[in-house]
C-alpha positions in Angstrom: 13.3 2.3 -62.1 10.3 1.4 -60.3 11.0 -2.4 -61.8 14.7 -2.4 -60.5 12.6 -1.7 -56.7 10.1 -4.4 -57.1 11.8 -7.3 -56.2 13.6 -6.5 -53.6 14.6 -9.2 -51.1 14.3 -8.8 -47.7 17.6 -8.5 -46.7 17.4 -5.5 -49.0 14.6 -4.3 -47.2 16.6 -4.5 -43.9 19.7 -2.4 -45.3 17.2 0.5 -46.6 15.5 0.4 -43.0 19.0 0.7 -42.0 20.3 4.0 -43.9 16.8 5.2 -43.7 17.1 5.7 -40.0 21.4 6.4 -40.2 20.5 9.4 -42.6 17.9 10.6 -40.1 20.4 10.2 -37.1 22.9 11.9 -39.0 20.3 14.9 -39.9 19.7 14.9 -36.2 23.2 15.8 -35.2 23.4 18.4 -38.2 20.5 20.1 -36.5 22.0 20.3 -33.2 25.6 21.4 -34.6 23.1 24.3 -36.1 20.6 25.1 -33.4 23.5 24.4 -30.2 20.5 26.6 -28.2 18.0 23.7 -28.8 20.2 21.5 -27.3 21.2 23.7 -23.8 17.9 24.4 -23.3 16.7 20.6 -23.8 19.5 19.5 -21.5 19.1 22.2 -18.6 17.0 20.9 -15.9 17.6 22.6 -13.6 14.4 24.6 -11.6 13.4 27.5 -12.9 11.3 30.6 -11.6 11.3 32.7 -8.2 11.5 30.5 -4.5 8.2 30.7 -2.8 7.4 29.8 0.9 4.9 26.9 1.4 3.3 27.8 5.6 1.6 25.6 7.6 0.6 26.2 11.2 -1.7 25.0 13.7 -2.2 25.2 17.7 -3.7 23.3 20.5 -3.6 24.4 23.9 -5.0 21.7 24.8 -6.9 18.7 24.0 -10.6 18.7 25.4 -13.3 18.0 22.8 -16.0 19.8 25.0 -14.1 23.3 24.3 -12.8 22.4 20.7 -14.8 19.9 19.3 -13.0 20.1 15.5 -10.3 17.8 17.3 -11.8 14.5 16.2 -10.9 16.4 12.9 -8.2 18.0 13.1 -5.7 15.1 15.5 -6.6 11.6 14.0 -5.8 8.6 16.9 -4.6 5.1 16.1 -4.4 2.2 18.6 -4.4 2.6 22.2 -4.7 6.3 22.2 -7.7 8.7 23.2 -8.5 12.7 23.7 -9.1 12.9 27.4 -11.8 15.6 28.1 -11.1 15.3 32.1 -7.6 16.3 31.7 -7.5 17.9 28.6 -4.7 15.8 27.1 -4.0 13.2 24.3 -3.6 10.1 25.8 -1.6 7.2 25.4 -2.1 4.2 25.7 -6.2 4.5 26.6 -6.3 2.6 30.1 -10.6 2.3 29.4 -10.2 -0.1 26.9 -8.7 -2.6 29.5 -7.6 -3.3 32.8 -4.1 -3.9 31.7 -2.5 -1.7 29.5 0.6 -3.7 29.4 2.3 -4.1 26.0 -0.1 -1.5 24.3 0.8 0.7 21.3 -1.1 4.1 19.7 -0.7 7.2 17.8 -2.1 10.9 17.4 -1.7 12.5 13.9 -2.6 15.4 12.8 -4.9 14.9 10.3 -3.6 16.4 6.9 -0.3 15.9 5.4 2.6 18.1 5.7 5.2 19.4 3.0 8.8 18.2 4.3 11.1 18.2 1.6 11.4 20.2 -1.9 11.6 17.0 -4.6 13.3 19.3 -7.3 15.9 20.5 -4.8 15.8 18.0 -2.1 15.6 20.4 0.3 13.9 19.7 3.5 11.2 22.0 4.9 12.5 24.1 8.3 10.2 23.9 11.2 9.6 24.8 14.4 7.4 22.8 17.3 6.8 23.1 21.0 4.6 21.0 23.1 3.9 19.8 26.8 3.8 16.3 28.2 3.8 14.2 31.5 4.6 10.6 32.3 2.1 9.3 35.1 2.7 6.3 37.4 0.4 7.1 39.6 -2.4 5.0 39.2 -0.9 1.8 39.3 0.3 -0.5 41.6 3.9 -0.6 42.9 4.7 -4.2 42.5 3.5 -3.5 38.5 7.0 -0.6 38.5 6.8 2.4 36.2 8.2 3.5 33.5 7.4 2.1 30.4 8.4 2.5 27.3 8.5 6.2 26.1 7.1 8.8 23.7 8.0 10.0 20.2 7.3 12.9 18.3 7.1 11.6 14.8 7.2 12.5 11.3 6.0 9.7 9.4 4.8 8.7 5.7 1.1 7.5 6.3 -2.1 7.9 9.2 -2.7 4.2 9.2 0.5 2.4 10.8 0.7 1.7 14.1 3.9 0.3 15.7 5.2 -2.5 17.9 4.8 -1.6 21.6 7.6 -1.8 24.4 10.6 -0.7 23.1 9.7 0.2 19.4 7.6 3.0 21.1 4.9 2.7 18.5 7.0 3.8 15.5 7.6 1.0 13.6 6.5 -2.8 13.1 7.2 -5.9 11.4 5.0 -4.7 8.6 7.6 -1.7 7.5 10.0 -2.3 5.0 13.2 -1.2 4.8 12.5 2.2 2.8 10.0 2.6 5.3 11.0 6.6 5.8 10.4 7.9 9.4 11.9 10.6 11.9 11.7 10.7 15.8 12.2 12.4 18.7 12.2 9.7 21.2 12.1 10.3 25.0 12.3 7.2 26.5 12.4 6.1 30.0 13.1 2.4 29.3 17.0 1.4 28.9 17.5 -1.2 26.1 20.6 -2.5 25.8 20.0 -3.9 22.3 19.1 -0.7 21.1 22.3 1.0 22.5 19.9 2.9 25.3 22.6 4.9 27.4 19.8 5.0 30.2 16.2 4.9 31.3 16.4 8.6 31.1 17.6 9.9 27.5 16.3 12.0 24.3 17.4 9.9 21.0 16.8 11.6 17.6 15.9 8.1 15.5 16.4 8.3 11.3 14.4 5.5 9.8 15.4 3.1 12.6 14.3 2.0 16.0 18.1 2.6 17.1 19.1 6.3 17.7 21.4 7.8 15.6 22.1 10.3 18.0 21.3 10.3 22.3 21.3 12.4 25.0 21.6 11.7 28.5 19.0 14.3 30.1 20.3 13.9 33.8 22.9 16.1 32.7 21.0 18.5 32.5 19.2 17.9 35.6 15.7 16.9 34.3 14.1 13.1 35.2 11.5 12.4 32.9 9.6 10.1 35.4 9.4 12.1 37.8 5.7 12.7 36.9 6.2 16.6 36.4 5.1 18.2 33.1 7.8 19.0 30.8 8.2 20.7 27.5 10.2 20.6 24.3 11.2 22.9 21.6 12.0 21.1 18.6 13.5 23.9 15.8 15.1 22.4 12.7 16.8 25.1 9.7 16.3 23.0 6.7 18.3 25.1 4.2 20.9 24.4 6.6 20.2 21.0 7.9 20.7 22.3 11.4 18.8 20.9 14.4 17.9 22.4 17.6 16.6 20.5 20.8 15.5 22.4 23.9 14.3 20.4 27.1 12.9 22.3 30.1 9.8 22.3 33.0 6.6 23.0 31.7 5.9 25.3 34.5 8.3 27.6 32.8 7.7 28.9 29.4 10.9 30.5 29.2 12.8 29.1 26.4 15.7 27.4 27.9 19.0 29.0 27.1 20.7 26.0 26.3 20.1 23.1 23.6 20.3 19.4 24.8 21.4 18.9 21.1 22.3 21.3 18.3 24.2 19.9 15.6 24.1 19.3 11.5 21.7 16.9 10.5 20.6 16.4 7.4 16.9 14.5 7.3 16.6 15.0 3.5 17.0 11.4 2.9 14.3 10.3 5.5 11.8 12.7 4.2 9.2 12.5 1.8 7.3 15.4 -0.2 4.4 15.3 2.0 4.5 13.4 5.4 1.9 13.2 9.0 3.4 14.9 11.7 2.3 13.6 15.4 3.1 11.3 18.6 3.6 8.3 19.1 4.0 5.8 22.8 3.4 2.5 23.9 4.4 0.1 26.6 5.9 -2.9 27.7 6.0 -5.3 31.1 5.7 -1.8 33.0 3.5 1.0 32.1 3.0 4.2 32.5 0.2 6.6 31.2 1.6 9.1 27.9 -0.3 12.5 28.7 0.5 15.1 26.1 -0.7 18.3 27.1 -0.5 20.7 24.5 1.2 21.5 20.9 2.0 24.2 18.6 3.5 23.4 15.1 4.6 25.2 12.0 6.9 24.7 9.0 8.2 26.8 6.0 9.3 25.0 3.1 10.4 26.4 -0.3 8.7 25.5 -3.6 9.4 27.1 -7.2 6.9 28.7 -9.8 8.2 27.5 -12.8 7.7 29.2 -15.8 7.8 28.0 -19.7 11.1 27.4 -20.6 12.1 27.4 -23.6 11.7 24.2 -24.7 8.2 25.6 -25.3 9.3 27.9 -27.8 11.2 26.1 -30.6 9.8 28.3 -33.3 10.8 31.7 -31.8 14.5 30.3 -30.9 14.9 29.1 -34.1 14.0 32.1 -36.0 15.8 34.4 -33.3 18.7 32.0 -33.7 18.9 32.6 -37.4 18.0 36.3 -37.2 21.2 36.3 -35.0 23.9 34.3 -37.9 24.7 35.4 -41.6 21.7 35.7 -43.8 23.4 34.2 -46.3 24.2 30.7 -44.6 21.1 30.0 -42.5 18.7 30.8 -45.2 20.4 28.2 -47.5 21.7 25.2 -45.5 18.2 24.8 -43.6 16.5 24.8 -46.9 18.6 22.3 -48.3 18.9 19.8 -45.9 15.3 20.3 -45.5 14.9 19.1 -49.1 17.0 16.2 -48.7 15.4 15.3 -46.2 12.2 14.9 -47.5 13.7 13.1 -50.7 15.1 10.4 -48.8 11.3 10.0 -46.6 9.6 9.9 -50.1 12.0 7.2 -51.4 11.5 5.5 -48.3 7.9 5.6 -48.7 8.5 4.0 -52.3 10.7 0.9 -50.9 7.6 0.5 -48.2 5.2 0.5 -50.8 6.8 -1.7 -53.4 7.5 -4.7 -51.3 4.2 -4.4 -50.0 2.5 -4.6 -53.8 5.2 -7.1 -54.4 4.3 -9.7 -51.4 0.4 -8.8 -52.8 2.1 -9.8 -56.1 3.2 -12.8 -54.8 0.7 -14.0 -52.5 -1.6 -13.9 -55.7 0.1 -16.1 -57.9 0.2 -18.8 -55.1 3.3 -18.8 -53.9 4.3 -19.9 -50.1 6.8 -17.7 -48.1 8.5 -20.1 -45.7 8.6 -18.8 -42.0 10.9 -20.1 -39.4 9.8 -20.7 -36.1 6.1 -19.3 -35.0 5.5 -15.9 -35.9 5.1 -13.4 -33.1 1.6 -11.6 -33.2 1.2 -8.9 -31.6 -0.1 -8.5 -28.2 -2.2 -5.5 -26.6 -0.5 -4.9 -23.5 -1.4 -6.0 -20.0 -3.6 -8.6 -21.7 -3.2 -12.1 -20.5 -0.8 -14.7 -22.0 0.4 -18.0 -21.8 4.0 -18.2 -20.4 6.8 -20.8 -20.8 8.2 -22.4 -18.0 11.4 -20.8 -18.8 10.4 -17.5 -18.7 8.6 -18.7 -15.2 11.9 -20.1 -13.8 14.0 -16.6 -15.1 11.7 -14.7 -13.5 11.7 -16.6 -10.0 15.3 -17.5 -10.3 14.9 -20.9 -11.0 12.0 -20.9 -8.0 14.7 -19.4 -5.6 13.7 -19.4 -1.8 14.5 -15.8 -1.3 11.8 -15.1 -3.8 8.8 -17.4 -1.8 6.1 -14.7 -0.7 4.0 -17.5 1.2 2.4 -21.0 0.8 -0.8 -22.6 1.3 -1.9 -26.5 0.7 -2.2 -25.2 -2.9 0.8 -24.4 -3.3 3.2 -21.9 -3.3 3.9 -17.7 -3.9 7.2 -16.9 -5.6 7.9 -12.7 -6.4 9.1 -12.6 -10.1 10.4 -10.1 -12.2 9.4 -10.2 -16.2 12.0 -9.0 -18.6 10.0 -6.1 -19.4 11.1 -4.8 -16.0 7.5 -5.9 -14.4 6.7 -7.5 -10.8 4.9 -10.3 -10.3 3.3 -12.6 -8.3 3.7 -16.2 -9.4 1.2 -19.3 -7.7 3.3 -22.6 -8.3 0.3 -25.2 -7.8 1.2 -28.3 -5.9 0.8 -32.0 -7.2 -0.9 -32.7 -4.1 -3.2 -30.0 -4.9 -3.9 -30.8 -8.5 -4.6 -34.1 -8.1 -6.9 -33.9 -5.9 -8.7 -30.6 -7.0 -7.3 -30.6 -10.7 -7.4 -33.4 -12.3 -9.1 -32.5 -15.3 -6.0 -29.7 -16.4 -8.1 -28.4 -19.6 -10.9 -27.6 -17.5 -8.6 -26.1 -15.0 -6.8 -24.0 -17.7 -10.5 -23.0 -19.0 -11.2 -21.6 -16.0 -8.1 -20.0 -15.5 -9.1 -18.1 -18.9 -12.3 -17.1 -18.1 -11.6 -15.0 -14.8 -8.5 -13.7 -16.4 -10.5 -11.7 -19.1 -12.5 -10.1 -16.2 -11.5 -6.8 -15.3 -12.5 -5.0 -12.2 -10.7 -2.1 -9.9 -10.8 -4.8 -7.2 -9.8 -7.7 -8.3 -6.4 -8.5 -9.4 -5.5 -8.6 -13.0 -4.0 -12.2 -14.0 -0.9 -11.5 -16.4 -1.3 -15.1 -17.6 -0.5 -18.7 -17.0 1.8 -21.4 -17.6 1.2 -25.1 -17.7 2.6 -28.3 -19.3 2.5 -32.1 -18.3 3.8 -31.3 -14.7 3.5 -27.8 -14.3 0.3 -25.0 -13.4 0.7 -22.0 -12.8 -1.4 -18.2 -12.6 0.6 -15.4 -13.0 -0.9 -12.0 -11.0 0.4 -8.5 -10.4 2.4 -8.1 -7.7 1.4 -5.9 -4.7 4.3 -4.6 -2.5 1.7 -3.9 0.5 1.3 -7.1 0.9 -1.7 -9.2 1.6 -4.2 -7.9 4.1 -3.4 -10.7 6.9 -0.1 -9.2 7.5 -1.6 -5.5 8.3 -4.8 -7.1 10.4 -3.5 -9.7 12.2 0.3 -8.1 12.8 1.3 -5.6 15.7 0.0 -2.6 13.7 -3.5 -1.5 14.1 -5.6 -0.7 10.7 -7.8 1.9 11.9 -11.7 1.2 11.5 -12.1 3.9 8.1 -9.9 1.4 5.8 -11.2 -1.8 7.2 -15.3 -0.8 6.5 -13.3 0.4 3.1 -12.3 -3.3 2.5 -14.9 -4.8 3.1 -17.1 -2.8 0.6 -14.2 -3.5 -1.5 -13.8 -7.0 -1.6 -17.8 -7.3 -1.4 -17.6 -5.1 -4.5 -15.3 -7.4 -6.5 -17.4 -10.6 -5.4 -20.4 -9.4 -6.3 -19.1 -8.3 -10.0 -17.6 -12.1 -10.1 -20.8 -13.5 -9.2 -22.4 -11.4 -11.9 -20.3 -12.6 -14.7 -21.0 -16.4 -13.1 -17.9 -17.1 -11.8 -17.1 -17.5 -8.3 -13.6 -16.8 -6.3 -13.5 -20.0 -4.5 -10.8 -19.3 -1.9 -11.9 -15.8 0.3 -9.5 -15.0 3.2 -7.9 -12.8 4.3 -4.7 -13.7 2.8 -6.7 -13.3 -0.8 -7.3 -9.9 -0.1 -3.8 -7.5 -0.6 -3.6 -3.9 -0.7 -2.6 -1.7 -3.6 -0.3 1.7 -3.1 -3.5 3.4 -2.4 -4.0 1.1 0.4 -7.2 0.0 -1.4 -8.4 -4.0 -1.3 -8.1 -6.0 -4.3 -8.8 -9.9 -4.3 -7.0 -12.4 -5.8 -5.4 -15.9 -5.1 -8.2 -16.9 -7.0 -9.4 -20.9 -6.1 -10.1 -22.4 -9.5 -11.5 -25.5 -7.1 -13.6 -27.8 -9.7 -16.2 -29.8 -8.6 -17.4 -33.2 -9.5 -20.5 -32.0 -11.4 -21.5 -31.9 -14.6 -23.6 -29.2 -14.5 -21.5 -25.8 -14.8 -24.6 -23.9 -13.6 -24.8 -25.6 -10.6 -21.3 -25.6 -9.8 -21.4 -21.5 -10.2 -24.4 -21.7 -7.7 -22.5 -23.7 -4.9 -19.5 -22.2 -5.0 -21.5 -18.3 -5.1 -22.9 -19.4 -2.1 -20.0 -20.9 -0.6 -18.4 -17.3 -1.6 -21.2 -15.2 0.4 -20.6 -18.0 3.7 -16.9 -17.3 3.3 -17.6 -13.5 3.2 -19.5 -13.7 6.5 -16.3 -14.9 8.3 -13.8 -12.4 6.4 -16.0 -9.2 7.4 -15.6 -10.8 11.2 -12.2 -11.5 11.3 -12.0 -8.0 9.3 -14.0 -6.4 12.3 -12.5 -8.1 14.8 -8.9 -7.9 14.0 -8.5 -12.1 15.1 -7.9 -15.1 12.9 -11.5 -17.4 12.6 -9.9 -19.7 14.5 -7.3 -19.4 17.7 -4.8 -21.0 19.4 -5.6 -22.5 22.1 -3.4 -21.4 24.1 -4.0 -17.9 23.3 -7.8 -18.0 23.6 -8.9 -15.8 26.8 -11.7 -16.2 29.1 -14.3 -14.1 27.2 -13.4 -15.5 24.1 -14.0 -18.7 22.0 -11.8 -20.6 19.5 -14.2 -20.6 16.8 -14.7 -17.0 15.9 -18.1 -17.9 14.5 -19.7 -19.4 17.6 -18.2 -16.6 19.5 -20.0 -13.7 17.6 -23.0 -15.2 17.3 -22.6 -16.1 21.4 -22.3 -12.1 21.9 -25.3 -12.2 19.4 -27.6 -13.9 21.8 -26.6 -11.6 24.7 -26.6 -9.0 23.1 -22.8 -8.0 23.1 -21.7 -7.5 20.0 -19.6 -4.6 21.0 -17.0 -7.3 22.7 -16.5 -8.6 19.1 -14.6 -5.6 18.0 -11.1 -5.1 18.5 -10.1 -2.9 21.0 -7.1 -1.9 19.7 -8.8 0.7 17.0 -9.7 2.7 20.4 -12.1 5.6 20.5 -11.9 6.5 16.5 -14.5 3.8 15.7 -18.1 4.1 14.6 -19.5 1.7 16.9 -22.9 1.9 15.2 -21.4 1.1 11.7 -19.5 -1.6 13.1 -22.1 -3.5 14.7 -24.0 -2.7 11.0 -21.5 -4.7 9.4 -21.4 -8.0 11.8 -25.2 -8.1 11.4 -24.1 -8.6 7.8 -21.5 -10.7 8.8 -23.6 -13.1 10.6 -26.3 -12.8 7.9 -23.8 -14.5 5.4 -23.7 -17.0 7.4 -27.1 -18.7 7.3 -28.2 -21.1 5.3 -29.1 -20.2 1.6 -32.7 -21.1 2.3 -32.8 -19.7 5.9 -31.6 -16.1 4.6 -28.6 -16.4 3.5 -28.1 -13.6 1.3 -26.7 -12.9 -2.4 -23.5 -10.7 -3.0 -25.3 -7.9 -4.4 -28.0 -7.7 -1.5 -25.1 -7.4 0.6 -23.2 -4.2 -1.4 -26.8 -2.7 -1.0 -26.5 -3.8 2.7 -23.3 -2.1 3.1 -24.1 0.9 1.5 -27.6 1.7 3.1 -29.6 1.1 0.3 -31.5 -1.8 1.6 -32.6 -2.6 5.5 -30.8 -5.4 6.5 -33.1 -8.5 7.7 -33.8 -9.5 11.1 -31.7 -12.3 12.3 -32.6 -14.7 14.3 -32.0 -14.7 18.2 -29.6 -17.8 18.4 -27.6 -19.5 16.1 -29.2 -21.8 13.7 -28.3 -25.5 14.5 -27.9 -26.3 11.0 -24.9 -23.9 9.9 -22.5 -26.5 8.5 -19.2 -26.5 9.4 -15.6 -24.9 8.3 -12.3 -25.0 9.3 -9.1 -23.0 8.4 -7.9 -26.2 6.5 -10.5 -26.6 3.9 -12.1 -23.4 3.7 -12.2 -22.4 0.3 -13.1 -25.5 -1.4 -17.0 -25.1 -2.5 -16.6 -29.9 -2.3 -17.2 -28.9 1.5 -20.2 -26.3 0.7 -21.7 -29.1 -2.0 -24.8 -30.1 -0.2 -25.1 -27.7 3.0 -26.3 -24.4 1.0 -29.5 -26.2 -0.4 -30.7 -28.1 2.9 
């Protein structure tokens, strides 16, 4: 018999596989016509256990940090926004930072996250809040008019976003996508037509949007909200029942009003997530006003489930209580037997496997070829890089669509792809221009290409692969949804000082472990630096600039130090929340166009608080920050006037080394940069070893 198996063909093969796996389907459905419990307890998904109440509750009477000085903890500020110890309030926007607090935005959250909504049930947590504010007008000057924009109380998914100012009223910016999930209160004293505003005097409930879903006209009810007096809200919303309840009143009277300004169904469910930040929000516009909130009491309730093991857990004891349960006589036998069958068809199947296998040994013995058509597929580990055809590059951009560009630079251009495997991407088309000027050696450009995709590090970006052909380049990264860091520093949100020192010991981090493995990243901005889910930095947009050199070593040294220069400028823009180089028409008075010669300007005068931006307000550590654009400027010199390596500047940045004295004015010989040709280490070639 076992010479009848032998020589079996590989169609043959193929049919075997075939009734192999049909006989084990069919088994399959035999055993759940048996066991039917196995297959309601599989399918039931449904939450099990007893409903449990998840609390949280927390009270300020007010907001001075002489008498509670856990605030800083406990109520975390973003933007324009500061605890005011005179008045004991949270204030918005902070009028210290700047004579005019015209088109200003800021936020206070409290500090930990919230449980809103049950994900097994979808049902959103109930909660209760009351809290005091005033609108003042009366420190500015009547010609500048009141009244500007409003405030929110906001439920929100993050503590880091910041929102536009004047009528967006700090809630969201052009950095939020459209499953940005958010939930307001607004009380605005601005009308906006645009936004369907009824009046400059109107509560609007706001569902993921800037435009209310709902508004109510509070001069109804006899109550200006600029007419400087404090008021106060009660804000109760039944989440079982998806039932909110607005009450508006004088804050002189604690009385709870006896009737709502809004109680209606309203379902937030889909606007929520698990766990959200609870706080305020304001801004302003062309007129201002000062945002005074004076006190604030919070709590919610929502309902969780301790689940117990179900039992799926338990096949054993529902199988044997299952046959306990039906006539001894049938499932003792038919088990058994099928059981046996069973394991006569896996042992023959094991034969088939093992004769073809002796056979193709058989064959390959005696010398003879086994024809293969078309390149055999080996097999890949995953997430390792590849090369990739230009048709599975053009599927996955749709044919280099224009609705799939995520930006461009004079190297070319960033297109959003989708693999068939279901995976993102981020695909860098490289120009002609670009390669022929940069490039022209392609094998050398694909070697190097290589070489930094097999290097693996938490912050850098992993290269899937790359594709190139007679008239074609291209590097194929992860994509990052966040977006590149650019976007978040330079847009109308404010990243708040904690997760920009984070980036910067994150991208210095990544360049230093590049350097080590001589390579060097070759194009540092900060539109090479994106952020993961996790909001941590990760560098990519890698340069792969090649320089006319023959010597590889000394290639890796120019473009390392070109690397540590380009860092220098990245930690300032970083701490200064400004581009390297501005507009001229935007540039102010106290500022230069040339970031660079401004710093190190406020270096010589000892200023270097002016270079930070103002709009992180009070939350900064102002000694930290001045730390880092010491380092900043460091990186800057020349190599042999103490410029420093990448790893003397992570021990920098992490205290484990005393940062060298610089010197008192700028060094004369600092060669020059500019926002065209920053990046390429042809411009660095001779200035790093003067």
């Amino acid at each position: 018999m076992m010479k009848v198996l032998f020589p079996l063909s590989p169609k043959v093969m193929g049919s075997s596989y075939c009734y192999f796996w049909l006989f084990c389907f069919s088994y399959f459905l035999a055993s759940i016509k048996q066991y039917p419990i196995l297959v309601n307890s599989a399918a039931d998904k449904s939450v099990s256990g007893h409903p449990v109440n998840v609390t949280k509750h927390f009270s300020f009477s007010n907001f001075s940090f002489s008498t509670n000085p856990s605030i800083f903890n406990d109520v975390k500020l973003l933007g324009s926004a500061k605890f005011s110890n005179k008045t004991g309030t949270l204030q918005i926007p902070d009028e210290s930072q700047d004579d005019d607090i015209r088109h200003q935005a800021g936020r206070g959250l409290y500090s930990s996250p919230i449980r809103f909504l049950d994900p097994f049930s979808q049902t959103p947590a109930s909660f209760q809040t009351t809290f005091s504010f005033q609108f003042d007008n009366s420190t500015f000057a009547e010609d500048n008019g009141y009244g500007g924009s409003g405030l929110t109380f906001i439920i929100v998914p993050d503590e880091f976003t910041v929102g536009r100012p004047g009528p967006w009223l700090a809630m969201l910016n052009d950095a939020c996508e459209d499953d940005y999930k958010a939930v307001a209160v607004e009380f605005d004293t601005r009308q906006n037509p645009e936004f369907g505003d009824p009046n400059d005097n109107h509560v609007g409930i706001n569902l993921g949007t800037i435009i209310s879903t709902k508004t109510i006209n509070v001069s109804d009810v006899g109550i200006s909200l600029r007419d400087g007096l404090v008021h106060r809200t009660w804000i109760t919303y039944d989440g079982p029942n998806r039932w909110m309840d607005i009450r508006l009143g004088l804050g002189n009277k604690e009385d709870y009003p006896s009737k709502p300004i809004f109680s209606k169904f309203l379902d937030l469910s889909p606007f929520l997530k698990e766990y959200m930040f609870v706080g305020f929000s304001a801004s302003t516009g062309n007129l201002t006003q000062i945002h005074n909130i004076l006190s604030w009491n919070f709590s919610s309730t929502s309902q969780a489930f301790l689940r117990y093991p179900s039992a799926e857990t338990c096949l054993r004891k529902i199988i044997l209580q299952n046959a306990a349960e039906g006539p001894k006589n049938t499932t003792k036998a038919e088990p058994a037997g099928s059981f046996l069958i069973f394991m006569a068809v896996v042992a023959l199947a094991l034969a088939v496997l093992l004769s073809v296998y002796l056979n193709g040994k058989r064959r390959d013995g005696n010398g003879s070829n086994i024809s293969v058509h078309g390149e055999k597929q080996r097999p890949r580990p995953p997430n390792k890089p590849r090369r990739f055809t230009i048709s599975e590059i053009s599927s996955a951009t749709r044919c280099y669509s224009d609705i799939e560009i995520l930006g461009r630079d004079f190297r070319g251009v960033y297109y959003r792809g989708k693999l068939p495997n279901g995976c993102q991407v981020a695909v860098k088309r490289f120009s002609s221009q670009f390669l022929n000027l940069y490039g022209s050696d392609r094998r050398r450009l694909l070697k190097e290409v290589t070489a930094i995709s097999w290097v693996r590090h938490p912050h850098l970006i992993p290269i899937r692969g790359w594709c190139q052909d007679k008239h074609e380049t291209m590097v194929v990264y992860d994509f990052f949804p966040n977006g590149s860091l650019d976007k978040w520093l330079f847009g109308v949100g404010v990243l708040p000082w904690t997760r920009r020192f984070k980036v910067i010991k994150d991208v210095a981090d990544a360049l230093s472990f590049l350097h080590s493995k001589q390579l060097a990243h070759k194009n540092l901005k900060t539109s090479s630096v994106f952020l993961d889910v996790s909001f941590r930095a990760v560098l990519g947009d890698f340069g792969f600039v090649l320089l006319e050199t023959e010597s590889r070593r000394f290639e890796s040294a120019v473009c390392q130090s070109a690397d540590v220069f380009e860092f220098g400028v990245f930690v300032l823009e970083v701490v200064a929340g400004r581009k390297r180089l501005l507009e001229t028409k935007v540039i102010s008075q106290s500022e230069q166009k040339d970031l660079l010669d401004f710093t190190w300007r406020m270096h010589e005068n000892n200023e270097k608080v002016k270079v930070m931006d103002r709009r992180m307000g009070s939350m900064i550590n102002l000694e930290q920050a001045i730390h880092v654009v010491e380092i900043g400027l460091l990186c800057t010199l020349n190599e042999n006037k103490g410029r420093p390596c990448m790893e003397q500047v992570v021990e920098f940045l992490n205290m484990e080394r005393p940062i060298p004295e610089l010197p008192l004015s700028r060094p004369i010989a600092l060669f020059p940069y500019s926002s065209a040709n920053s990046g390429l280490c042809k411009t660095y070639i001779c200035a790093p070893f003067k």
